[in-house]
mmCIF file as Biopython writes it, N, C-alpha, C and O atoms, coordinates in Angstrom:
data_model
#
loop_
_atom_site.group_PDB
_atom_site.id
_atom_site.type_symbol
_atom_site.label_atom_id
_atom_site.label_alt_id
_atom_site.label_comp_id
_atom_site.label_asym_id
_atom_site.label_entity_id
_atom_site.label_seq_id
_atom_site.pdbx_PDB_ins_code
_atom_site.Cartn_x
_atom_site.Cartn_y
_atom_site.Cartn_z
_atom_site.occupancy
_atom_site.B_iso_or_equiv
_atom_site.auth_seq_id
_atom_site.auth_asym_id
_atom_site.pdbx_PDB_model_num
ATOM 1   N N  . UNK A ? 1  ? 138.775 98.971  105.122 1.0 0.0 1  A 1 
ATOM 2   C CA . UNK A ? 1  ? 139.160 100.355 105.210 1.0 0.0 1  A 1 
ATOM 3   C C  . UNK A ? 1  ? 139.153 100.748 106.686 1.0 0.0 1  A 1 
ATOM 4   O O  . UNK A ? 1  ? 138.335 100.211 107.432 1.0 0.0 1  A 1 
ATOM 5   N N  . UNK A ? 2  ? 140.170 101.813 107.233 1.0 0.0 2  A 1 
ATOM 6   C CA . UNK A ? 2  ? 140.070 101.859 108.904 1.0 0.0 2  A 1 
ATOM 7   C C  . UNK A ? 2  ? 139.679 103.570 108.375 1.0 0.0 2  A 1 
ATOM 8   O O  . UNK A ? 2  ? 139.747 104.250 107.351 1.0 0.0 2  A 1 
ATOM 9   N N  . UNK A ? 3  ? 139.272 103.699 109.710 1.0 0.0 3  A 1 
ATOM 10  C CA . UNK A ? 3  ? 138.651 105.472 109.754 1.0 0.0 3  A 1 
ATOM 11  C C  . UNK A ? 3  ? 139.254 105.894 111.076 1.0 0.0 3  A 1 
ATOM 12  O O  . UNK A ? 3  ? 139.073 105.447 112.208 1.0 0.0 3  A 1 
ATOM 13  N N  . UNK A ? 4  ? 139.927 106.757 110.683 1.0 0.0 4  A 1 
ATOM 14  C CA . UNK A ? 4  ? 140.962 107.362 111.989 1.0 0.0 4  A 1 
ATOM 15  C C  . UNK A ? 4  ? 139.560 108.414 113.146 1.0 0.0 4  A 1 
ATOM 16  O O  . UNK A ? 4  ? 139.611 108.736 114.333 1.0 0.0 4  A 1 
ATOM 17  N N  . UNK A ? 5  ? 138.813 108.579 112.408 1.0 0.0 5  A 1 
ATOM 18  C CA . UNK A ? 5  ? 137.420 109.827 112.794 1.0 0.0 5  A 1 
ATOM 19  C C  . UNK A ? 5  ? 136.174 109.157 112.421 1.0 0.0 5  A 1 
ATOM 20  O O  . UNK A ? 5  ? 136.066 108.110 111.783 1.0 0.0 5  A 1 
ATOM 21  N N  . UNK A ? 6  ? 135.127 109.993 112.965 1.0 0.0 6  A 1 
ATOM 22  C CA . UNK A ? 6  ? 133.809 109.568 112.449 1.0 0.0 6  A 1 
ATOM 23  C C  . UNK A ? 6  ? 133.605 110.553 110.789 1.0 0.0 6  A 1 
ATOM 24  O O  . UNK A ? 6  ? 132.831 110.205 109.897 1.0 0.0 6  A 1 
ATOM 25  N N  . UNK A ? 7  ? 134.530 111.819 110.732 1.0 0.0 7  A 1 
ATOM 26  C CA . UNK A ? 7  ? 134.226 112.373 109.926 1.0 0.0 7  A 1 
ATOM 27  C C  . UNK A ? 7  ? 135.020 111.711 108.507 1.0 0.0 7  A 1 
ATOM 28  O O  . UNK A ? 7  ? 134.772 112.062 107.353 1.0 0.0 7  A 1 
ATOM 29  N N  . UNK A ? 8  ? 136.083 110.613 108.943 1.0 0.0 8  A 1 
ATOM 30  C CA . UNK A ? 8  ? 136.632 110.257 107.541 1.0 0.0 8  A 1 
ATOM 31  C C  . UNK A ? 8  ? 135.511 108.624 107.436 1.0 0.0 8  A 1 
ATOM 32  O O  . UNK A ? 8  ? 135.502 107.896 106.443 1.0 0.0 8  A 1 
ATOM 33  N N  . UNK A ? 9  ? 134.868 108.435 108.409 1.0 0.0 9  A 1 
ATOM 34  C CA . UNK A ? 9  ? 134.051 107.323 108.035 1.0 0.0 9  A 1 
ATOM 35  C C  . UNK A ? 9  ? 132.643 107.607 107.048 1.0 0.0 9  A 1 
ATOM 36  O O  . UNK A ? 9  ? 132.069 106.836 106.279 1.0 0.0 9  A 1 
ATOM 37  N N  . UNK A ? 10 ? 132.273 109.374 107.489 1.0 0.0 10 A 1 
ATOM 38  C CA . UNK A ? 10 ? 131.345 109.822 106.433 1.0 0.0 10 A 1 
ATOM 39  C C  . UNK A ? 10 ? 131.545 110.121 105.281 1.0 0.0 10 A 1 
ATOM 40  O O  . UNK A ? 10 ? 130.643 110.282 104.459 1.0 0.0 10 A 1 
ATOM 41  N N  . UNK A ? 11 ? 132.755 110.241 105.051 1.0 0.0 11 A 1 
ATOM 42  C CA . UNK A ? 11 ? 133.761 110.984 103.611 1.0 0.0 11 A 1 
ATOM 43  C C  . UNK A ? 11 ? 134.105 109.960 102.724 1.0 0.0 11 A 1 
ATOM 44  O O  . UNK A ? 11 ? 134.316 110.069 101.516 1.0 0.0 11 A 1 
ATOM 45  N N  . UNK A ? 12 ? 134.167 108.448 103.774 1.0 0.0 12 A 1 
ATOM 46  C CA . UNK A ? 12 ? 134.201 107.249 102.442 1.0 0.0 12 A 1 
ATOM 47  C C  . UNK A ? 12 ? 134.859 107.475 101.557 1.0 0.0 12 A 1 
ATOM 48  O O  . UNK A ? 12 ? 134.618 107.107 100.407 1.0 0.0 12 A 1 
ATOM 49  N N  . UNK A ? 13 ? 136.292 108.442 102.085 1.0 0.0 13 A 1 
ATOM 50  C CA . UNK A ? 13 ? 137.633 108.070 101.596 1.0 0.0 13 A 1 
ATOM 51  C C  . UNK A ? 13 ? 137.184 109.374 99.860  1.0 0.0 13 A 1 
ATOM 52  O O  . UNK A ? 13 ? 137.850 109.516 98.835  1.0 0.0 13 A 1 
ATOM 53  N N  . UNK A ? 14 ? 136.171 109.879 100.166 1.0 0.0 14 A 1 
ATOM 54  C CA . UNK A ? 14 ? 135.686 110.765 98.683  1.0 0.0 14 A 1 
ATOM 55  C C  . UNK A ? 14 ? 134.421 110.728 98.408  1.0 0.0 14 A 1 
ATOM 56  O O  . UNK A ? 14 ? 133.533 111.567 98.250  1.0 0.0 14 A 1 
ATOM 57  N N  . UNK A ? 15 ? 134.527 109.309 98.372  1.0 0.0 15 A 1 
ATOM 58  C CA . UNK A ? 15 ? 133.209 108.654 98.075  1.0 0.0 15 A 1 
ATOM 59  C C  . UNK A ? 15 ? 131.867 108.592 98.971  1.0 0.0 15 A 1 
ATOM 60  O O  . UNK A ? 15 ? 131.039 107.690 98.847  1.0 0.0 15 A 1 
ATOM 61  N N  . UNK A ? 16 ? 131.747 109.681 99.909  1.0 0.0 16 A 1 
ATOM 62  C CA . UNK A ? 16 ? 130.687 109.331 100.821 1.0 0.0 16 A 1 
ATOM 63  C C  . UNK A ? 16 ? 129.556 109.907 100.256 1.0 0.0 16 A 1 
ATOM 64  O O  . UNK A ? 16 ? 128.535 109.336 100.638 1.0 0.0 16 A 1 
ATOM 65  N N  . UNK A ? 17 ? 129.329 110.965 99.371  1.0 0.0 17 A 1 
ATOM 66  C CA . UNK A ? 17 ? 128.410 111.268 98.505  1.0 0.0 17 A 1 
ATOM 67  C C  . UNK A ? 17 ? 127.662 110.283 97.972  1.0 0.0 17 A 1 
ATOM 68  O O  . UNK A ? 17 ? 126.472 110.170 98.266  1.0 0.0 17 A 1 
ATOM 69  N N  . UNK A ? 18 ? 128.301 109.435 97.099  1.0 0.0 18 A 1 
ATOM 70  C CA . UNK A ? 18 ? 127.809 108.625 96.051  1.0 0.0 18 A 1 
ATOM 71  C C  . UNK A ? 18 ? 127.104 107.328 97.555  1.0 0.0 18 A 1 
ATOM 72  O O  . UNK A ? 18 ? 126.037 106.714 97.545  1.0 0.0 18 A 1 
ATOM 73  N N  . UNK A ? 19 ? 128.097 107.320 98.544  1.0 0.0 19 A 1 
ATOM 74  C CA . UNK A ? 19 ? 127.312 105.822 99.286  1.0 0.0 19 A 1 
ATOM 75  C C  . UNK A ? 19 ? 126.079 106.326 100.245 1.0 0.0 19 A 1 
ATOM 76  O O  . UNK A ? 19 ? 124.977 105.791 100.369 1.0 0.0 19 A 1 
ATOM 77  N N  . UNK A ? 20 ? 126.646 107.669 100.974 1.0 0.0 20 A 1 
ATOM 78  C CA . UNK A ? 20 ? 124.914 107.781 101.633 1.0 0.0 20 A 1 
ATOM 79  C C  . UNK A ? 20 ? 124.193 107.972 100.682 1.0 0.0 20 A 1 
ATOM 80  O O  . UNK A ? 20 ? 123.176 107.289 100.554 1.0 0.0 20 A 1 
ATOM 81  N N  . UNK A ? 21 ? 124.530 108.955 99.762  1.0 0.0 21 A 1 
ATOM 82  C CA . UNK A ? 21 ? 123.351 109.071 98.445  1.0 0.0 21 A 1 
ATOM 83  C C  . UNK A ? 21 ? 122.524 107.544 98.071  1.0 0.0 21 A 1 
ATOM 84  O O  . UNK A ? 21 ? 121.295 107.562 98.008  1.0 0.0 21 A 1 
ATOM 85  N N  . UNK A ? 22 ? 123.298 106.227 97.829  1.0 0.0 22 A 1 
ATOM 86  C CA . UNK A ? 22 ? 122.976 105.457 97.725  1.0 0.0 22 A 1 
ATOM 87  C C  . UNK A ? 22 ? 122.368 104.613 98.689  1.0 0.0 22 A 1 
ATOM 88  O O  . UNK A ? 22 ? 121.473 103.876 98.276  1.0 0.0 22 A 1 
ATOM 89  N N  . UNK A ? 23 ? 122.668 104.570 99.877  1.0 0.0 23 A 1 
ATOM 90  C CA . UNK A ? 23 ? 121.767 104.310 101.146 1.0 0.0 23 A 1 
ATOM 91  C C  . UNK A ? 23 ? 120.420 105.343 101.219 1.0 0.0 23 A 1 
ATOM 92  O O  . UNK A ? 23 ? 119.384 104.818 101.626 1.0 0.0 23 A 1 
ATOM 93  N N  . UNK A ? 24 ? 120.386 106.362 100.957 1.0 0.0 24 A 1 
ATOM 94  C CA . UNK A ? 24 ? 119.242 106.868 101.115 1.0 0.0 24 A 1 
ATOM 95  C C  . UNK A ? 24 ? 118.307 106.457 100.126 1.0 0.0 24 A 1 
ATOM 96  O O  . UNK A ? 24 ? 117.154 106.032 100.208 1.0 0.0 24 A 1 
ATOM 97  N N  . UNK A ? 25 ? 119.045 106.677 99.205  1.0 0.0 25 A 1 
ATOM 98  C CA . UNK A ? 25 ? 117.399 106.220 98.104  1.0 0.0 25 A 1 
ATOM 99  C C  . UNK A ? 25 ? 117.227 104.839 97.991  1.0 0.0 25 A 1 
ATOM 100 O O  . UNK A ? 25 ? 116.276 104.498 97.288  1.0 0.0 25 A 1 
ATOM 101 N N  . UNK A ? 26 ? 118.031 103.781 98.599  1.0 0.0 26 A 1 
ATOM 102 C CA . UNK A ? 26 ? 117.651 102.453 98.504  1.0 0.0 26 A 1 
ATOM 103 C C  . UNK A ? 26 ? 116.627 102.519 100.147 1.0 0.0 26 A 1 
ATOM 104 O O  . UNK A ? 26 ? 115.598 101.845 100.119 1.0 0.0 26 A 1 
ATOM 105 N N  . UNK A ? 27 ? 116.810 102.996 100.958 1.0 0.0 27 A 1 
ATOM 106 C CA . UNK A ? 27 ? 115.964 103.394 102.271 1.0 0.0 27 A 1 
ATOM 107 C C  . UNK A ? 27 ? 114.355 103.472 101.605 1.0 0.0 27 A 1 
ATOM 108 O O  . UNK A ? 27 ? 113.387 102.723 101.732 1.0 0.0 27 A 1 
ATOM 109 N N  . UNK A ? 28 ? 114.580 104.820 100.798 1.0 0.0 28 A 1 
ATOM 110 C CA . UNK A ? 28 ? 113.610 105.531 100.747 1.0 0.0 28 A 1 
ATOM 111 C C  . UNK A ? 28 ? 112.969 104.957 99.519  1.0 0.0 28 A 1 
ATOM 112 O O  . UNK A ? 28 ? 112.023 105.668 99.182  1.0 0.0 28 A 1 
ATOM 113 N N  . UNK A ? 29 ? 113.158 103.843 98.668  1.0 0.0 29 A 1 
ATOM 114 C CA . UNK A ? 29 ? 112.641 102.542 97.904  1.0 0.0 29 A 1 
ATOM 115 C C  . UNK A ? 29 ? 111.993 101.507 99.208  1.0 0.0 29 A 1 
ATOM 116 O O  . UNK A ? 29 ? 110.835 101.156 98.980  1.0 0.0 29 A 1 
ATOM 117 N N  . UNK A ? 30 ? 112.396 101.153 100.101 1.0 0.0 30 A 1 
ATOM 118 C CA . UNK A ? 30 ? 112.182 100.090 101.207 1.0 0.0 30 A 1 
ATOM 119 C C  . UNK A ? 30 ? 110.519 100.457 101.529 1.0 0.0 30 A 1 
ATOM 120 O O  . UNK A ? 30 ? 109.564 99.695  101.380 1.0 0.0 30 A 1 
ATOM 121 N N  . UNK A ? 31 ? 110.501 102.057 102.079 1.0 0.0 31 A 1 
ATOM 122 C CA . UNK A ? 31 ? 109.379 102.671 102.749 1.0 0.0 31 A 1 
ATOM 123 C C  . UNK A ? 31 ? 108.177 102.960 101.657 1.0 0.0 31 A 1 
ATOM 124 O O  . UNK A ? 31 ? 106.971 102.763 101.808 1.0 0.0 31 A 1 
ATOM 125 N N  . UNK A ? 32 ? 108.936 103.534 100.408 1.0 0.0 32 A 1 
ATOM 126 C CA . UNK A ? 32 ? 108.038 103.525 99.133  1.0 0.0 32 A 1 
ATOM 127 C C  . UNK A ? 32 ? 107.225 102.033 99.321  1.0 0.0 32 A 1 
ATOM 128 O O  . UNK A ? 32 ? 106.100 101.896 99.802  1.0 0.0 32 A 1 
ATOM 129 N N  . UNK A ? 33 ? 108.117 100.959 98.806  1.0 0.0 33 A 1 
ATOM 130 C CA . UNK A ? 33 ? 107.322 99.938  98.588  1.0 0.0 33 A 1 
ATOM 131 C C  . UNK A ? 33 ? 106.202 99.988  100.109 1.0 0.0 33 A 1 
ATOM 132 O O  . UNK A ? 33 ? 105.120 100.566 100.003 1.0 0.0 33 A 1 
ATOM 133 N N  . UNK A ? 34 ? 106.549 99.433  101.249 1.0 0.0 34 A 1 
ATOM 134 C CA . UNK A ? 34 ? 105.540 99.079  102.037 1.0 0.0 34 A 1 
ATOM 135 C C  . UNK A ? 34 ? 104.708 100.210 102.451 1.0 0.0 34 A 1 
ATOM 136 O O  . UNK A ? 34 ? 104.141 99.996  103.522 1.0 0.0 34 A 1 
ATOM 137 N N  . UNK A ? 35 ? 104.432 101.505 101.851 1.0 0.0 35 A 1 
ATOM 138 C CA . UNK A ? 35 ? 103.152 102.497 101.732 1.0 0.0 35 A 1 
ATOM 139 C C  . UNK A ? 35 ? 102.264 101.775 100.688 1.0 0.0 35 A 1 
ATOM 140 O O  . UNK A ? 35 ? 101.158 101.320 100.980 1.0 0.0 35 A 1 
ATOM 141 N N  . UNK A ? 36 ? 102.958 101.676 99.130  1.0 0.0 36 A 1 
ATOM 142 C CA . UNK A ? 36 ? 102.255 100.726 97.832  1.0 0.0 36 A 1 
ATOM 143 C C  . UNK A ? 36 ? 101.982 99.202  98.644  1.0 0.0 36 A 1 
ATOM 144 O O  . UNK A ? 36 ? 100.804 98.986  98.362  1.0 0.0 36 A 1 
ATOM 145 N N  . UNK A ? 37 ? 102.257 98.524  99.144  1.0 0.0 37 A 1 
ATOM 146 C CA . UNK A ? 37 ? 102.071 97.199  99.850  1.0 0.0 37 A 1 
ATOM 147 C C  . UNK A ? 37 ? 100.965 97.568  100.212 1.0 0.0 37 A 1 
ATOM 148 O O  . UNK A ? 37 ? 100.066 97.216  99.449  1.0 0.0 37 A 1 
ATOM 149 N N  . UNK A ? 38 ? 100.560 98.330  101.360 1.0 0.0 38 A 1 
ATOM 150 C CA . UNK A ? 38 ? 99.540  98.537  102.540 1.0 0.0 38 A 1 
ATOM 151 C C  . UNK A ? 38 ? 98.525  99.273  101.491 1.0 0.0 38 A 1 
ATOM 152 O O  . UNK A ? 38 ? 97.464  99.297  102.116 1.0 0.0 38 A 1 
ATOM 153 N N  . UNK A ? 39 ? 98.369  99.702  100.603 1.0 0.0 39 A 1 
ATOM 154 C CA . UNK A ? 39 ? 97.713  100.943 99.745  1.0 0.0 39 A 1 
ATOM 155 C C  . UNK A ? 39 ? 96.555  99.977  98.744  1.0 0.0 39 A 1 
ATOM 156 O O  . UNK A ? 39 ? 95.361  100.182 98.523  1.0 0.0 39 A 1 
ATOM 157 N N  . UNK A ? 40 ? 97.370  98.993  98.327  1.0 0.0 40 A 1 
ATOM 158 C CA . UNK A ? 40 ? 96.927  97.992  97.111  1.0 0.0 40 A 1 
ATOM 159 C C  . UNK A ? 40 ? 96.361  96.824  98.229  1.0 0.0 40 A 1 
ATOM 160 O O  . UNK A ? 40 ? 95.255  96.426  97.861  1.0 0.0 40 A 1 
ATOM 161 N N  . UNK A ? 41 ? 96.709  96.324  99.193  1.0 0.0 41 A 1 
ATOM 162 C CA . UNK A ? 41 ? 96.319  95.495  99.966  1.0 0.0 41 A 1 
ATOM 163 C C  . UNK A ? 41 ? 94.677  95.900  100.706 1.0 0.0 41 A 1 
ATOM 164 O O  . UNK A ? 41 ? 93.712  95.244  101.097 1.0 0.0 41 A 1 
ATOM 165 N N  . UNK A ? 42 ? 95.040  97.347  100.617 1.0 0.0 42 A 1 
ATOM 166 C CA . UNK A ? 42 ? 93.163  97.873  101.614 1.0 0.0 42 A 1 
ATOM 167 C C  . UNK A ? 42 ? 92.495  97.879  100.252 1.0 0.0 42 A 1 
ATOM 168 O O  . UNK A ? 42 ? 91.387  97.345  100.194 1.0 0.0 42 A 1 
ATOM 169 N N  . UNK A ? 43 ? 93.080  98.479  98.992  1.0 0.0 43 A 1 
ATOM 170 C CA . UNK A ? 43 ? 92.331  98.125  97.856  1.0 0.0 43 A 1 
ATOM 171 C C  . UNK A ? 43 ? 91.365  97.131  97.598  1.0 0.0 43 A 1 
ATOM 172 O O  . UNK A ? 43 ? 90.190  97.356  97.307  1.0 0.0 43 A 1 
ATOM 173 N N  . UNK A ? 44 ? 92.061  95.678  97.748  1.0 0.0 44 A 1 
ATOM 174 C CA . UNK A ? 44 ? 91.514  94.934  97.198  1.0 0.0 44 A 1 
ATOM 175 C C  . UNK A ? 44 ? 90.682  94.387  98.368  1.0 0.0 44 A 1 
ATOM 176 O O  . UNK A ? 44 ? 89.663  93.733  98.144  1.0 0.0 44 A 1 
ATOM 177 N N  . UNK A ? 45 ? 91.102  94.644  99.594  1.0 0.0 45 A 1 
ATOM 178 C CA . UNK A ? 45 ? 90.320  94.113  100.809 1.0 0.0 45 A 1 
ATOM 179 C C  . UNK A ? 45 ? 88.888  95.096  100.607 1.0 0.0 45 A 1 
ATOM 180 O O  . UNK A ? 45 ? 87.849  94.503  100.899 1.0 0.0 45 A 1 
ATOM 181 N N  . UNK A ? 46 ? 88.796  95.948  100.330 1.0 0.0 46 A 1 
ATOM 182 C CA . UNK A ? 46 ? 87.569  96.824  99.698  1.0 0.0 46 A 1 
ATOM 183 C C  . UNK A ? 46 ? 87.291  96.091  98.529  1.0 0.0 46 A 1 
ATOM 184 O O  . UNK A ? 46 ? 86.109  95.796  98.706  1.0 0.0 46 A 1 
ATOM 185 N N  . UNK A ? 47 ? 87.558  95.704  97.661  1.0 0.0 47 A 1 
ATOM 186 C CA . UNK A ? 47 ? 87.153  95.020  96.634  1.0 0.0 47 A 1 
ATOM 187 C C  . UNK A ? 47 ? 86.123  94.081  96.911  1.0 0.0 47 A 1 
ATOM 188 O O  . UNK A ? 47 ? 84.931  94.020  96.609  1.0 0.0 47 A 1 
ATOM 189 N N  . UNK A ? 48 ? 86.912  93.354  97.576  1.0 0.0 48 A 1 
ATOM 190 C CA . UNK A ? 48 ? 86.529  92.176  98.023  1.0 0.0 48 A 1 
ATOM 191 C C  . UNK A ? 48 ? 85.269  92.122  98.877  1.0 0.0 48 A 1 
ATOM 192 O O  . UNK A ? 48 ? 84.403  91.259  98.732  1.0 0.0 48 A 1 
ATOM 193 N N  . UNK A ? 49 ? 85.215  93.287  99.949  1.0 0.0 49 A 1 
ATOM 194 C CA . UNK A ? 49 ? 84.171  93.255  100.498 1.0 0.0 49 A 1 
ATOM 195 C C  . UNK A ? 49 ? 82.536  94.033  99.998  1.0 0.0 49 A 1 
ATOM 196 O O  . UNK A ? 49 ? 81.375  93.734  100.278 1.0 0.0 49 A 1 
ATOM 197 N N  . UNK A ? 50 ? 83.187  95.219  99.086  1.0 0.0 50 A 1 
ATOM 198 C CA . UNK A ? 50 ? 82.072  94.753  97.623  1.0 0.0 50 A 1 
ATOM 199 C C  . UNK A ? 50 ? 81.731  93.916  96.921  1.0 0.0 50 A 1 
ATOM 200 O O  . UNK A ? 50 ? 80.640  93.369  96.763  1.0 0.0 50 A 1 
ATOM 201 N N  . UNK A ? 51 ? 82.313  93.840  96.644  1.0 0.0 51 A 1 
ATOM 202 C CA . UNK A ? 51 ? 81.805  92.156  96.052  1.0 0.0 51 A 1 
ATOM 203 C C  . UNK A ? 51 ? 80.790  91.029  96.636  1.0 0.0 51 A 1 
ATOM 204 O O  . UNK A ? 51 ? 79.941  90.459  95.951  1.0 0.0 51 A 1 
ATOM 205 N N  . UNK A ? 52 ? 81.061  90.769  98.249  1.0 0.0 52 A 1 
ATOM 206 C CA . UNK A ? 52 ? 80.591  89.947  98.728  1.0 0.0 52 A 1 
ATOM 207 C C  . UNK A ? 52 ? 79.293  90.742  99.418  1.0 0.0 52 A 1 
ATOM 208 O O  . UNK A ? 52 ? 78.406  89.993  99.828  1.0 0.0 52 A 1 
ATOM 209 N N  . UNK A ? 53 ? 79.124  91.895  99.558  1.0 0.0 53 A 1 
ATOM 210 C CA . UNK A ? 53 ? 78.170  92.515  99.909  1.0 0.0 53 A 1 
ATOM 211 C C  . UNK A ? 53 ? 76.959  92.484  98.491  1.0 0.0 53 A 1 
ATOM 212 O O  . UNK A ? 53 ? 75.758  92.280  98.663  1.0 0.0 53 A 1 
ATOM 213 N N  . UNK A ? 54 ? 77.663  92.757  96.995  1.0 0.0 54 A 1 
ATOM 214 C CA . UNK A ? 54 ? 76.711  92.281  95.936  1.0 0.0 54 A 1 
ATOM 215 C C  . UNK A ? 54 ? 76.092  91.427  95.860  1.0 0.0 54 A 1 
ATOM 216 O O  . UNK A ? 54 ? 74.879  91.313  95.680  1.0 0.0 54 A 1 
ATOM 217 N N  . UNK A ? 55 ? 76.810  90.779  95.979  1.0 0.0 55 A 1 
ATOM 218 C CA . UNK A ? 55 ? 76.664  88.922  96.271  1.0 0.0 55 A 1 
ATOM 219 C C  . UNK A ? 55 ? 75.547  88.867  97.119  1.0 0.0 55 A 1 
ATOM 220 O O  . UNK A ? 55 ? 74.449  88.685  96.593  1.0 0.0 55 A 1 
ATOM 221 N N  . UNK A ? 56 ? 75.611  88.964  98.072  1.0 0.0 56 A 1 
ATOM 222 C CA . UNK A ? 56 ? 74.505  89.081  99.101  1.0 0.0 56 A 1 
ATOM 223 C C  . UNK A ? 56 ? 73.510  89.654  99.104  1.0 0.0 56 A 1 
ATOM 224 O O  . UNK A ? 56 ? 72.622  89.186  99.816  1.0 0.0 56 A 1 
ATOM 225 N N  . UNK A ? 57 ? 73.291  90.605  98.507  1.0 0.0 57 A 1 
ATOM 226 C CA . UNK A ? 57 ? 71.897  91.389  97.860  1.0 0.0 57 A 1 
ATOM 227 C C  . UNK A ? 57 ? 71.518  90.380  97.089  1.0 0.0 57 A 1 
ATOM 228 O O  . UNK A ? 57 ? 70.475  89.833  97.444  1.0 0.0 57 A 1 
ATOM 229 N N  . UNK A ? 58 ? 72.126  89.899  95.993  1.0 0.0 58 A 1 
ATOM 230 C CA . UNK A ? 58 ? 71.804  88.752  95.005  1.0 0.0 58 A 1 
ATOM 231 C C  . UNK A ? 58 ? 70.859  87.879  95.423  1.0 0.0 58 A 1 
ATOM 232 O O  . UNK A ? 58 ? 69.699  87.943  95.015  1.0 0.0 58 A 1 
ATOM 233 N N  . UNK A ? 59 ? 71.277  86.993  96.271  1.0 0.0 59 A 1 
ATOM 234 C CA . UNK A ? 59 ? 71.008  86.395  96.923  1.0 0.0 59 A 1 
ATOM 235 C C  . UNK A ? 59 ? 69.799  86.505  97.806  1.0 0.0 59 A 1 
ATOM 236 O O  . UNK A ? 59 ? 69.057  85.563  98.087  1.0 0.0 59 A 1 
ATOM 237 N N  . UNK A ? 60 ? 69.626  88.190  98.365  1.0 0.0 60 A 1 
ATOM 238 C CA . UNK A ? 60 ? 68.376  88.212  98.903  1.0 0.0 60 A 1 
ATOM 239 C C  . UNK A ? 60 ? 67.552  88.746  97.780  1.0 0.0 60 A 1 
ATOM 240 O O  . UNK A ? 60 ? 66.384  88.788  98.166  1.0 0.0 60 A 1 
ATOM 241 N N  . UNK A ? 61 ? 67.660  89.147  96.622  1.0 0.0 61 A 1 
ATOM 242 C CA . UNK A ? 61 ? 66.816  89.489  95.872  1.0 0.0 61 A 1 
ATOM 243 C C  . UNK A ? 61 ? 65.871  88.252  95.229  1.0 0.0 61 A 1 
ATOM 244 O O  . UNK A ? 61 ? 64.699  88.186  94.857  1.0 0.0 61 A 1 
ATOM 245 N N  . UNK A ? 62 ? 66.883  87.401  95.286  1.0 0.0 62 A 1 
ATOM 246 C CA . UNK A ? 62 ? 66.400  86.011  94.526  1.0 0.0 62 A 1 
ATOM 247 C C  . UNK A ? 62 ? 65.604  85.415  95.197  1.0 0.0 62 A 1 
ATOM 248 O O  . UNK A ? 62 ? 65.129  84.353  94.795  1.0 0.0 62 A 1 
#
């Protein structure tokens, strides 16, 4: 497709609704996920370091 303007390159010929619409929320899926990535990852890194802190009481209790 050629675009005589920048404004018929946003208009996507009609269709520019439906494609930034669709660039944005596939964007704004990208950033979703790696907030849930980083969120569940300190989770379990807390998990984990409960755990090994139990552990270690255990251990000195015994």
């Amino acid at each position: 497709m050629i675009w005589n303007s920048m404004s018929d390159f946003w208009h996507m010929g009609g269709y520019g609704l439906y494609v930034w619409g669709s660039v944005g929320v596939c964007a704004i899926a990208l950033v979703w996920e790696q907030v849930a990535l980083k969120k569940r990852t300190e989770a379990i890194l807390r998990s984990l370091r409960r755990r090994a802190r139990a552990e270690k009481m255990d251990r000195e209790l015994a």
